[in-house]
C-alpha positions in Angstrom: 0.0 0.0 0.0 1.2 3.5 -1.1 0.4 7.0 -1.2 -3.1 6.7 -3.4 -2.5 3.2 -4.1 -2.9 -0.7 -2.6 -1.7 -3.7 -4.5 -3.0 -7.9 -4.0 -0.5 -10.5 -3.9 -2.4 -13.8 -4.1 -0.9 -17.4 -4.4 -2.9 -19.8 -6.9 -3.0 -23.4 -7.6 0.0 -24.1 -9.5 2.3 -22.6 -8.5 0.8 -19.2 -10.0 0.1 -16.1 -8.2 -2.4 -13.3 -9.4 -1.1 -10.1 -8.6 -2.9 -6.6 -9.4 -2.8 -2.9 -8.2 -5.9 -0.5 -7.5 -4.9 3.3 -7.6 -6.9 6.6 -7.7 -6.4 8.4 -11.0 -6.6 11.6 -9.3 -3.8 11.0 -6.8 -0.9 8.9 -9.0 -0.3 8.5 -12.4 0.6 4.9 -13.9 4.2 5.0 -15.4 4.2 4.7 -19.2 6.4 2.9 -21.5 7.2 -0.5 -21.8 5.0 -3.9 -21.7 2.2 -3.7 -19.2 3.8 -6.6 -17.5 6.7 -5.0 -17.0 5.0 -1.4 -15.9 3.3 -3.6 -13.2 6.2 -5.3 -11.9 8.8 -2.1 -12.0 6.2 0.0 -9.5 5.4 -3.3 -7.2 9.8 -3.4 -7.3 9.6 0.0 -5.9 8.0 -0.8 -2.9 10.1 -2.9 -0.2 7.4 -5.8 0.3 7.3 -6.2 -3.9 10.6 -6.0 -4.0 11.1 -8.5 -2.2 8.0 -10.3 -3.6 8.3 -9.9 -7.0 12.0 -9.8 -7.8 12.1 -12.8 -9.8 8.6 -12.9 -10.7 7.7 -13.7 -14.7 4.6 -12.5 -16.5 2.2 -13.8 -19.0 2.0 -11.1 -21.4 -1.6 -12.3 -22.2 -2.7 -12.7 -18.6 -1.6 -9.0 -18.0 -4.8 -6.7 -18.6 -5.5 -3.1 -17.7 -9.3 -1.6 -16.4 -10.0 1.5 -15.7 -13.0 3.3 -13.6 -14.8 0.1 -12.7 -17.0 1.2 -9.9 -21.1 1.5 -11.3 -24.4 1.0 -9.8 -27.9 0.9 -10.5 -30.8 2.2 -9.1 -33.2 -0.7 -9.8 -32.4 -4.0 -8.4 -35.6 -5.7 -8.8 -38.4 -5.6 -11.3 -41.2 -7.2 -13.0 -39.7 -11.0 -13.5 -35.8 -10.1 -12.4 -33.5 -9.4 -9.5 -29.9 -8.9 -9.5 -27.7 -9.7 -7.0 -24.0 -9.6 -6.2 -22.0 -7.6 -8.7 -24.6 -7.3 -11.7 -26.6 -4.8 -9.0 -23.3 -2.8 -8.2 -19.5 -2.8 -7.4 -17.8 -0.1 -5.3 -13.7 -1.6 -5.3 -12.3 -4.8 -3.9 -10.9 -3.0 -0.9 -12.5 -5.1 1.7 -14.0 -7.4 -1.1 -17.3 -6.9 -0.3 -18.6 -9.5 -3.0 -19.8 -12.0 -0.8 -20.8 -9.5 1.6 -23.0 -8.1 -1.3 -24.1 -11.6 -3.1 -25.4 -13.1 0.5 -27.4 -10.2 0.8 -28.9 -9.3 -2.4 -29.4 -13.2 -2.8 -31.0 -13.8 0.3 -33.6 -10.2 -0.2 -34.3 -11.6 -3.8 -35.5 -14.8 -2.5 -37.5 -13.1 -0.1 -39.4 -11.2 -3.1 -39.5 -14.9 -4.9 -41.1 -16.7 -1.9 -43.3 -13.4 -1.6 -44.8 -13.4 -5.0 -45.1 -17.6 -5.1 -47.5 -16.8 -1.7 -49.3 -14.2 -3.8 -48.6 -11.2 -2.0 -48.7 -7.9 -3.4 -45.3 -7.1 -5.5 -45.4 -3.3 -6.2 -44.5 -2.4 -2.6 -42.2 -5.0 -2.0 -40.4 -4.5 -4.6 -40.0 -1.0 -4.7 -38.6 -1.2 -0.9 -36.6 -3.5 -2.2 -34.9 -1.0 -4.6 -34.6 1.4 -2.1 -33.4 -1.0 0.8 -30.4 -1.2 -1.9 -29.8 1.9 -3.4 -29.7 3.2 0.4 -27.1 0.3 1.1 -25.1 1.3 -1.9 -24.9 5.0 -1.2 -24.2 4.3 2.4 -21.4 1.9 2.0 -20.0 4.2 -0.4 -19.7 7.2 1.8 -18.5 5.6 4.6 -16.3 3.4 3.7 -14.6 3.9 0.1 -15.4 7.3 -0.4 -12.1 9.6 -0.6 -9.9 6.3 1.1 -7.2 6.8 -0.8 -6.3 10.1 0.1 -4.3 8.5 3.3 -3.4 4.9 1.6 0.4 4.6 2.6 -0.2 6.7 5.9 -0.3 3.8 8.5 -1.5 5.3 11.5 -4.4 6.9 9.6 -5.6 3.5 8.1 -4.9 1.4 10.6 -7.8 3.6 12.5 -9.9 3.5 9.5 -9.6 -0.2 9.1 -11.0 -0.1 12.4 -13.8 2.4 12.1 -14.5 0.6 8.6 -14.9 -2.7 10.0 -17.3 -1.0 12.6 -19.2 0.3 9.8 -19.3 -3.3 8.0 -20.8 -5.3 10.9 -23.6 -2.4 11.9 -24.5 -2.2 8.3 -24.9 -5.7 8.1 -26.9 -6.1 11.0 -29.0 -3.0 10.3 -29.6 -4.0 7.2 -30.2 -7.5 7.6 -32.7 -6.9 10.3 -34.5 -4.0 8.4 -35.4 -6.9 5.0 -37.0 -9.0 7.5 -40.7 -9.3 6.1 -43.1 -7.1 7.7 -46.0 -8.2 9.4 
């Protein structure tokens, strides 16, 4: 982790290991020239963990790949004869990798709306809660916990209390909103 920056390190099967870096644009610029490969592993080399990481790493040229501005979201998450859940509903930034956070719930809320409609109940209502149980959800784990976090990446002391703070955040959002798409009486 670095000034506007945060890089994974994973081990595969195989002996492989994925290895990728998530920067804000408006804070650090990615160094040009050269293969992307090599781009990737000359800024992990100028940290002292990827250094020592990644000095003899090799790339696949073709398993190197580049995307930019990934975040999105929708406003509808339900409808007549859908529901999306997990990642086709939104996705903030794998800081935190709230996937499964975000699968388990939207999964579970969408087979609430499911079991609803095969009892016969009245959809419009539920479903436009529904959209605005995760809308809200979206906007609020946005805000407080991605929102402007890369402004102190690479200050320790300053993300070692928001990690805290974050993880606060996390487990009351879950609960609140776990609680909150109980069915109603």
């Amino acid at each position: 982790m670095g000034p506007g920056w945060w890089a994974w390190i994973i081990p595969l099967k195989g002996g492989d290991v994925s290895v990728g870096v998530v920067f804000d644009q408006r804070l650090m610029t990615w160094p040009e020239g050269g293969s992307l490969g090599q781009r990737l592993k000359d800024f992990l080399m100028k940290h002292p963990v990827g250094n020592e990481i990644m000095a003899d790493a090799q790339w696949r040229e073709s398993d190197v790949h580049w995307r930019k501005n990934l975040p999105y979201y929708s406003t509808t998450y339900a409808g007549d004869g859908f529901a999306l859940v997990g990642d086709a509903g939104a996705f903030i930034d794998p800081f935190y990798s709230p996937g499964m956070d975000w699968v388990s719930f939207t999964s579970w809320s969408s087979a609430q709306l499911i079991l609803a409609q095969q009892r016969g109940e009245e959809m419009a209502s539920l479903v436009k809660r529904h959209n605005e149980d995760f809308s809200r959800s979206y906007a609020r784990w946005f805000a407080a916990i991605y929102k402007d976090k890369y402004e102190y990446m690479g200050d320790f002391e300053l993300m070692r209390i928001a990690f805290q703070m974050d993880w606060g955040c996390i487990i009351w959002e879950s609960h609140r909103s776990r609680s909150s798409w109980e069915p109603r009486p």
